[in-house]
C-alpha positions in Angstrom: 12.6 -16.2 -17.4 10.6 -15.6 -14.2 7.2 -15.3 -14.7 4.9 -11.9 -13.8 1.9 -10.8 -12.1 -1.0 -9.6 -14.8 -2.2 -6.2 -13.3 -5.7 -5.3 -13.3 -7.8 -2.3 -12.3 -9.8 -3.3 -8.9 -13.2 -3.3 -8.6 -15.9 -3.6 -5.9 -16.2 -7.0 -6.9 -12.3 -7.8 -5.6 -13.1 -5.9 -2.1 -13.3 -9.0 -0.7 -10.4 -11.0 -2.2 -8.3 -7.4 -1.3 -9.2 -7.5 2.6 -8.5 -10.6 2.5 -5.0 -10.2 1.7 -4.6 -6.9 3.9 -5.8 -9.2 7.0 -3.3 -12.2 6.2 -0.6 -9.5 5.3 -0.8 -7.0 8.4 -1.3 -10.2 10.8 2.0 -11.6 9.3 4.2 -8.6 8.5 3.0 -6.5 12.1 2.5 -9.2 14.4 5.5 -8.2 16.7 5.1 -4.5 15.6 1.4 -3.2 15.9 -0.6 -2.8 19.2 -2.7 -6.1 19.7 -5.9 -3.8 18.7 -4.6 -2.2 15.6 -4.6 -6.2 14.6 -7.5 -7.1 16.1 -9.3 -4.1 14.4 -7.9 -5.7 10.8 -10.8 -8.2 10.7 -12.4 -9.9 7.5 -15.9 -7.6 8.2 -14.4 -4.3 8.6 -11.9 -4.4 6.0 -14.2 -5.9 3.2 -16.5 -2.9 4.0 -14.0 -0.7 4.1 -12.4 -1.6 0.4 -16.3 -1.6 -0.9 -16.6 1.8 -0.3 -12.8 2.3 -1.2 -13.1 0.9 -4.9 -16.6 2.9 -5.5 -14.4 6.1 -4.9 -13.2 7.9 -7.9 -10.7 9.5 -5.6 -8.1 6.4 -5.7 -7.1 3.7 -8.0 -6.2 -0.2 -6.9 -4.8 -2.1 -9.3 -4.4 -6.1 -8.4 -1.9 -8.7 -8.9 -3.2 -11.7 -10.1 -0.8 -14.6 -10.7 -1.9 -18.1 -12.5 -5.5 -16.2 -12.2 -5.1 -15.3 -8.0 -5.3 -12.1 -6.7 -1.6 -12.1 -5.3 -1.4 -8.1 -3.8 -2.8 -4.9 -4.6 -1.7 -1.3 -4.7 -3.7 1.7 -4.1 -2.8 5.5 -5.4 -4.4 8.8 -4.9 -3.8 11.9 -3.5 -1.2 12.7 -0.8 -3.8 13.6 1.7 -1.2 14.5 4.9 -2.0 18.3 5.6 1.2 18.9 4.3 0.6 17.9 0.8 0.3 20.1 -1.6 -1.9 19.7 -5.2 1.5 18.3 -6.9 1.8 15.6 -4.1 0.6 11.7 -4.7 0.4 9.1 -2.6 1.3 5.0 -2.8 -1.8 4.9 -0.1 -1.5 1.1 0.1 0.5 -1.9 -1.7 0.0 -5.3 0.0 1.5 -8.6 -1.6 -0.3 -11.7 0.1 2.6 -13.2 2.7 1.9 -16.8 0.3 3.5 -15.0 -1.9 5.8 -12.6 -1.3 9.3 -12.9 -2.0 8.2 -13.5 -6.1 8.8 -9.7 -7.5 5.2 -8.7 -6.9 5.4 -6.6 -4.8 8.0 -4.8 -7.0 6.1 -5.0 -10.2 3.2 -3.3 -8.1 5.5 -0.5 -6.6 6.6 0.0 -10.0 3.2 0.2 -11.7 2.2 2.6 -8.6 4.8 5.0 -9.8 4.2 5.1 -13.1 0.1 5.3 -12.5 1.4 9.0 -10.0 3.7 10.2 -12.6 0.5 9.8 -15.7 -1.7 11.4 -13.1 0.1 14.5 -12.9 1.9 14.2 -9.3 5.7 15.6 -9.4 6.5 13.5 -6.1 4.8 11.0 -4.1 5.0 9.6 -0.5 3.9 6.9 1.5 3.8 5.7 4.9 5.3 2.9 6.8 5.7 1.3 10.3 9.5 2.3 11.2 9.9 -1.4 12.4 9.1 -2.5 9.1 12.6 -2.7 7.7 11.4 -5.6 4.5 9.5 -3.1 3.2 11.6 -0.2 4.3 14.2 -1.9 2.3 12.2 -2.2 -0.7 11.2 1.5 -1.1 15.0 2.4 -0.7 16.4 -0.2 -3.4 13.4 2.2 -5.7 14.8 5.2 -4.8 12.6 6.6 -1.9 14.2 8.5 1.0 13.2 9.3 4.5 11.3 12.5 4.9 12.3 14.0 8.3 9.1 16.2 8.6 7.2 12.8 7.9 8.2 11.2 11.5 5.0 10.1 13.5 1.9 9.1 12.5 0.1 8.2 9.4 -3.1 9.5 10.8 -4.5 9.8 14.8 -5.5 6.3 14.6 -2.2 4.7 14.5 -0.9 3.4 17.9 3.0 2.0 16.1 5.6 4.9 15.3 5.6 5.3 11.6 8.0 7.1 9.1 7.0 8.9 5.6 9.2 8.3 2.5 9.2 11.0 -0.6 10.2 10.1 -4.2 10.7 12.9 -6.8 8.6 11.7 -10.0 
C-alpha cells in the first residue's frame, strides 16, 4: 500500500518552508517556459513575504503536505477572483508539490483535498490557472475532470509575461 501525505492547515509559521517549495518548483517546472524575469522575480525574500501576508489572510486557505514530517507541496483555495467570476465561483489559487517529490500522488491527494475544501465552502464550480506549456500539470487537471475554458485564454493577471489557459470544474 503506498503511503500518503498528512494534510495540514498552513500557517504563517510554514510561509517559509511554502516559498521555498514555490521557488524550487517554478525554477524546475517553468525553466524553458517563463520569461527569465518571471523566474528571477520568484526569489526566497519576495515569496516568503509574500506567503506571510498570504496565510494571515482569512480570504484563502493553504493546506500542506507533509510526508515522513516534510512539508512536500501545498495548495491554496479562495475565491475565483478573475472579473469574470461570479459569488458561486472558487478558485484552486495555487497547488505546488516540491519537484523532490513529485511523481508520489501528492500532488493528487492535494488537488483532491482542494476540491473537496471549494465544494464545503459553498462554490458550485471552480477554476484555476495554468501556463499552456505546462502539459504535466495540464495532464493532471484533465485525468480530474477539468476542461479548458475558452473565455479563460490569456493571462492569469497583467503581470504574467507566458500565455496561460483557465480550466473550469463543475462541483
Amino acid at each position: 500500500m503506498t503511503e500518503i501525505a498528512d494534510l495540514l492547515p498552513a500557517t504563517p509559521a510554514d510561509a517559509d518552508v511554502i516559498a521555498g517549495i514555490a521557488v524550487r518548483a517554478w525554477h524546475h517546472a517553468y525553466a524553458d517556459i517563463a520569461h527569465p524575469q518571471t523566474l528571477a522575480e520568484r526569489d526566497l525574500e519576495s515569496q516568503t513575504a509574500r506567503w506571510q501576508t498570504r496565510l494571515r489572510s482569512s480570504e484563502t486557505e493553504t493546506v500542506i503536505a507533509q510526508f515522513h514530517r516534510r512539508t512536500v507541496g501545498y495548495a491554496t483555495t479562495g475565491p475565483g477572483g478573475d472579473p469574470d467570476s461570479n459569488a458561486g465561483t472558487g478558485g484552486l489559487l495555487a497547488l505546488y508539490v516540491d519537484p523532490s517529490s513529485q511523481r508520489a500522488g501528492h500532488g493528487t491527494r492535494l488537488l483532491t483535498d482542494a476540491v473537496a475544501r471549494l465544494r464545503l465552502a459553498g462554490y458550485g464550480e471552480a477554476t484555476l490557472w495554468v501556463f499552456a506549456e505546462y502539459a504535466p500539470a495540464r495532464r493532471l487537471y484533465e485525468r480530474h475532470g477539468w476542461t479548458v475554458d475558452p473565455l479563460g485564454s490569456g493571462h492569469e493577471d497583467p503581470s504574467w509575461r507566458e500565455p496561460a489557459i483557465r480550466y473550469r470544474l463543475q462541483l
